[in-house]
C-alpha positions, 0 to 999 in steps of 0.5 A, a space after each residue: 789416766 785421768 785419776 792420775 791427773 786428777 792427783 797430779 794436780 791436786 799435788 801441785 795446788 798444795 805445793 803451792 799453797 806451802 809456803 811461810 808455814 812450811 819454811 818456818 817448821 823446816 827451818 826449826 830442824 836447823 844444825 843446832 837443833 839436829 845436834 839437840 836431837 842427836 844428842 837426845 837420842 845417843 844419851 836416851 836411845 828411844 826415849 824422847 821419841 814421844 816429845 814429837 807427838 806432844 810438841 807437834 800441836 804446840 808448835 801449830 797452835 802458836 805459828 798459827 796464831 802468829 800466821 793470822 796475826 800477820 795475815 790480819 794486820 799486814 804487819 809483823 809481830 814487833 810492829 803488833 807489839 809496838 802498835 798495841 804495847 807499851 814500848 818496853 815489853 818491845 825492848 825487853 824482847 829485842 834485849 832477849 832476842 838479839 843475843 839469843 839469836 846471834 848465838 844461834 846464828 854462831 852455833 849453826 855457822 859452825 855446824 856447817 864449817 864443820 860438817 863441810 870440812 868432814 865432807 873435805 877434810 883438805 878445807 879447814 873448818 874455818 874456810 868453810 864457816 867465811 865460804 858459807 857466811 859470805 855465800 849467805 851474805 850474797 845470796 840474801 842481799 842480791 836476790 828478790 824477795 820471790 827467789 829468796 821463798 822459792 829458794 827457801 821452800 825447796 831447800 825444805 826437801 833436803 831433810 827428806 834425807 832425814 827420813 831415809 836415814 834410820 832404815 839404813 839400820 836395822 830398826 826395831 818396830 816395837 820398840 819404836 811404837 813403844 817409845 813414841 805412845 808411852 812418854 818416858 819421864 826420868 826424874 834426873 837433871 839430865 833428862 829433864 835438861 834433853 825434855 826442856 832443850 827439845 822444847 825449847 828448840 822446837 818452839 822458838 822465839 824467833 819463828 814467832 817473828 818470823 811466821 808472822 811478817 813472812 805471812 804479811 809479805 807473801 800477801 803483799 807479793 801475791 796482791 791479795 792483802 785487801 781480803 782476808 777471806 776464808 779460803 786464805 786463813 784455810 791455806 794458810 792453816 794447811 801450809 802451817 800444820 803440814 810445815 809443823 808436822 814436817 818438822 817434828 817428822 824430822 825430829 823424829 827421825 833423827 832421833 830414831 837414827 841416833 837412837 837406835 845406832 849411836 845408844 846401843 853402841 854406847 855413844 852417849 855423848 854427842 854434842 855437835 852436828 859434826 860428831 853425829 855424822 862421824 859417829 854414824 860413818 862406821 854404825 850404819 854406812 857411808 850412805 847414812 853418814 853423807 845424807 846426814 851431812 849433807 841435810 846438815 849443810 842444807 838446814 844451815 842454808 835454809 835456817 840461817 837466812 831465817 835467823 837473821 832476817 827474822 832479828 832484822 825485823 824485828 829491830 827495823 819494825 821496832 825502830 820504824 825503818 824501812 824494811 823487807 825482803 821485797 824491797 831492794 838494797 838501796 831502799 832498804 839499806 839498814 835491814 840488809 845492813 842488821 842481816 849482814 852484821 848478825 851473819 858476821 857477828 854471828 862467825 865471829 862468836 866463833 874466834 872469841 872463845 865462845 863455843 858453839 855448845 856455849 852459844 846453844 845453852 846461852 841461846 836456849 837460856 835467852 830462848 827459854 827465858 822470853 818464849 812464855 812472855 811472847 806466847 802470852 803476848 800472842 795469845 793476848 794478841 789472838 784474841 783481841 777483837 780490837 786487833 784481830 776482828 772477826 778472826 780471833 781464837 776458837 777454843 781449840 787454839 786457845 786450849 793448845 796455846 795455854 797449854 804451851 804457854 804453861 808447858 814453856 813456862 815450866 820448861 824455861 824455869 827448868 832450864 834455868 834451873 838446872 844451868 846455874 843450880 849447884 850440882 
């Protein structure tokens, strides 16, 4: 009884101590990256399982030092930028980032509108895409900061569906573990294009902005922000790995189920959320099709908050506003006002003729495009001892981060590469 306990216990110290980290890796999995995944998987079957064991100590490495950054200077990472670098490195990411992300915003709020018309075909998609975006909209402007991470954190345990999904399938082990340990590269555009658009999706600019001012928030709300002591930069250590392994588990798992059901029954093409879930109605049950698109609609709900309140940083930071999620309407009117234009900006891509597969590609190309710059800025950052004091880079974060700073520098020229190269 007391063993029990005694578990119990040391369950809930670690929910606790999740936080930004886990929110930040959950909200990656978001419907635009799920339809990247699913795709992955029903044109390769199991092939680009073994991209979740590369990018899973990337992806730790770079939200780390964004979360000791922000823990460090009480600041986000564009006012670091602004405080530390010259103004236009600040404009030429807030020029990159605030198409890319708005894009995003457009992709994910047609996923959802889509998956919930699947759900209940009686409501156009349409209705379902304004019902979510002013649902958002309410949710982001009336509840306090506290609610708002709660809300968040717990939204996480949706993509637990993920998890249950593949075993509503016959699955085979071997080929699994092959798969996983032995990397496939096949030397065509194509493939090279699912490598570089799972990359690019799993590390995101916008999580970097993000991961560092929820870090400084959640010390402000918590009264702790005058010590950064051990025992912090241990928790927030925890909280970042586990949220970043959560992630890539989810990743995972949706390519093993797209892979294993939709690839062997020819399905090659998948290029929205929407076609994933339908896809699997008639392969693997009702069960299978209604988790999936229900963790749709739960990523969307978790993401975009984090879209759109990670531009607004960034912009409120670059232009010295007022800004934060802790702070009420009337006292920061211009952060709420950029959250509420990105959200509406971001549906109305969608009665424009932009597409939501255009906005992916436009968003993975502006992603693809500054994610080097960013990581070399961060690790500039993480390692200055003017900026960080006692609490820059050992040799293992360093290791990882150039390691993904090459790995994304490659990837972004590739991508590039093959969008506008001639076939």
């Amino acid at each position: 009884m007391r063993k029990t306990k005694n578990n119990s216990s040391k369950l809930l110290h670690f929910w606790k101590i999740l936080g930004p980290g886990l929110v930040t890796g959950a909200s990656d999995d978001d419907p635009s990256g799920i339809a990247t995944y699913s795709q992955a998987g029903a044109a390769y079957g199991l092939s680009t399982l073994w991209t979740a064991l590369i990018t899973f100590p990337l992806m730790a490495s770079i939200q780390e030092m964004c979360a000791r950054i922000g823990l460090v200077t009480s600041r986000g990472l564009a006012g670091t930028i602004k405080t530390n670098y010259s103004k236009p490195v600040l404009y030429l990411m807030l020029f990159f980032s605030f198409p890319a992300i708005i894009m995003n915003i457009g992709a994910d709020i047609a996923g959802m509108g889509a998956v919930g018309n699947l759900l209940i075909p009686s409501i156009k998609t349409t209705y379902f895409s304004i019902a979510f975006t002013l649902i958002l909209l309410v949710l982001i402007i009336y509840l306090p900061y506290q609610k708002i991470a709660s809300i968040l954190k717990y939204l996480c345990l949706v993509l637990l569906v993920y998890l249950f999904v593949p075993f509503l399938h016959k699955q085979d082990l071997i080929a699994i573990l092959k798969a996983t340990f032995i990397p496939t590269i096949k030397f065509d555009r194509n493939f090279i294009s699912i490598l570089v658009a799972i990359l690019g999706t799993t590390i995101s600019p916008y999580l970097f902005f993000w991961q560092t001012t929820m870090e400084a928030e959640d010390m402000k709300s918590k009264k702790k922000y005058l010590v950064v002591n051990k025992k912090i930069m241990q928790e927030m250590k925890q909280d970042v790995d586990f949220g970043m392994l959560f992630s890539n588990l989810v990743m995972f798992f949706i390519i093993l189920t797209t892979g294993s059901v939709l690839f062997n029954a020819n399905i090659h093409q998948i290029d929205t959320v929407e076609q994933a879930a339908q896809a699997l109605k008639p392969l693997a049950g009702n069960t299978a099709y209604l988790l999936f698109a229900v963790g749709v609609l739960g990523t969307g709900f978790l993401a975009i908050p984090v879209l759109s309140g990670s531009l607004s940083y960034i912009i409120t930071e670059s232009f010295g506003w007022t800004e934060g999620l802790d702070k009420k309407f009337h006292n920061a009117k211009a952060f709420y006002f950029i959250m509420a234009i990105s959200l509406i900006l971001g549906l109305s891509l969608n009665y424009i003729g932009i597409s939501p597969i255009k906005a992916l590609i436009y968003s993975a190309i502006l992603y693809g495009l500054t994610a080097p710059v960013l990581i070399a800025i961060i690790l500039h950052i993480s390692n200055n001892k003017k900026i960080m004091g006692k609490n820059t880079n050992g040799k293992i974060s360093n290791i990882l981060g150039y390691a993904a700073l090459i790995l994304m520098t490659v990837a972004g020229v590739l991508l590039v590469y093959t969008q506008f190269a001639k076939s």
